[in-house]
N, C-alpha and C positions, 0 to 999 in steps of 0.2 A: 088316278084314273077312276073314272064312277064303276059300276057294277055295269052297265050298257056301256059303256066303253071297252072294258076289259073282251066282252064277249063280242063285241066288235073287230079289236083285234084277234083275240083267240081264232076266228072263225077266218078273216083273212091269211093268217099262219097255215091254219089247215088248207085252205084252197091254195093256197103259194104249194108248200108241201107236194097235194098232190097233183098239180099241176109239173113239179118238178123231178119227181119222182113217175111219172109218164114218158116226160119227154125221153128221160133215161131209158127208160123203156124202148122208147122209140129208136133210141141214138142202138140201142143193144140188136137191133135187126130185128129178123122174123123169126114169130115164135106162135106154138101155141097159147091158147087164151088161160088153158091151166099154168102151162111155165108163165107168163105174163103177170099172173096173180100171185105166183109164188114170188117174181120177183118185186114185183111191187111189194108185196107184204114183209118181202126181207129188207125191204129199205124203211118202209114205216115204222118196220117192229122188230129193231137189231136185238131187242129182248127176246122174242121168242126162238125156242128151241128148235131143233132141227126136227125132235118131235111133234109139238104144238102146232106148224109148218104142214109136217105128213098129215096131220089129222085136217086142218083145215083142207089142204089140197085133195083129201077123199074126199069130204062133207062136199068140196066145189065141184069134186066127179062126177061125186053121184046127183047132186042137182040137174050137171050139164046133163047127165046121161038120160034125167028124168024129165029135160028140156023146161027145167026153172030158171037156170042162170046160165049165161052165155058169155060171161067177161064182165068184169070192171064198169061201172059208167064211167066215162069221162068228163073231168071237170070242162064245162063250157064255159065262154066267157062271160063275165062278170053283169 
């Protein structure tokens, strides 16, 4: 594969990913948009700690609370 191929696929991966990692979301019922993110980012990032997790989901708090972030974008279609 060339180096523009590689990141060709690489970047399909990631949109398949979170595209797949949504729907789960979706399949998982209603939720808040903080639980939403937590649970997406426990699928993306089986590496991160249950600490690393709490801190992101403050950081995400206090954005909402500061009305900077509102949830996730969702990947659209292609």
């Amino acid at each position: 594969m060339s180096p523009d191929e590689r990141a060709e696929w690489a970047y399909r991966m990631r949109r398949q990913a979170l595209i797949l990692v949504n729907q789960a979301a979706d399949e998982a019922g209603p939720m808040s948009e903080l639980d939403r993110a937590t649970f997406i980012l426990r699928r993306l990032y089986p590496e991160f700690s249950e600490d690393q997790l709490a801190d992101i989901r403050a950081e995400l708090e206090r954005r909402q609370a500061a009305g900077t972030w509102s949830g996730f974008e969702r990947p659209g279609p292609p």
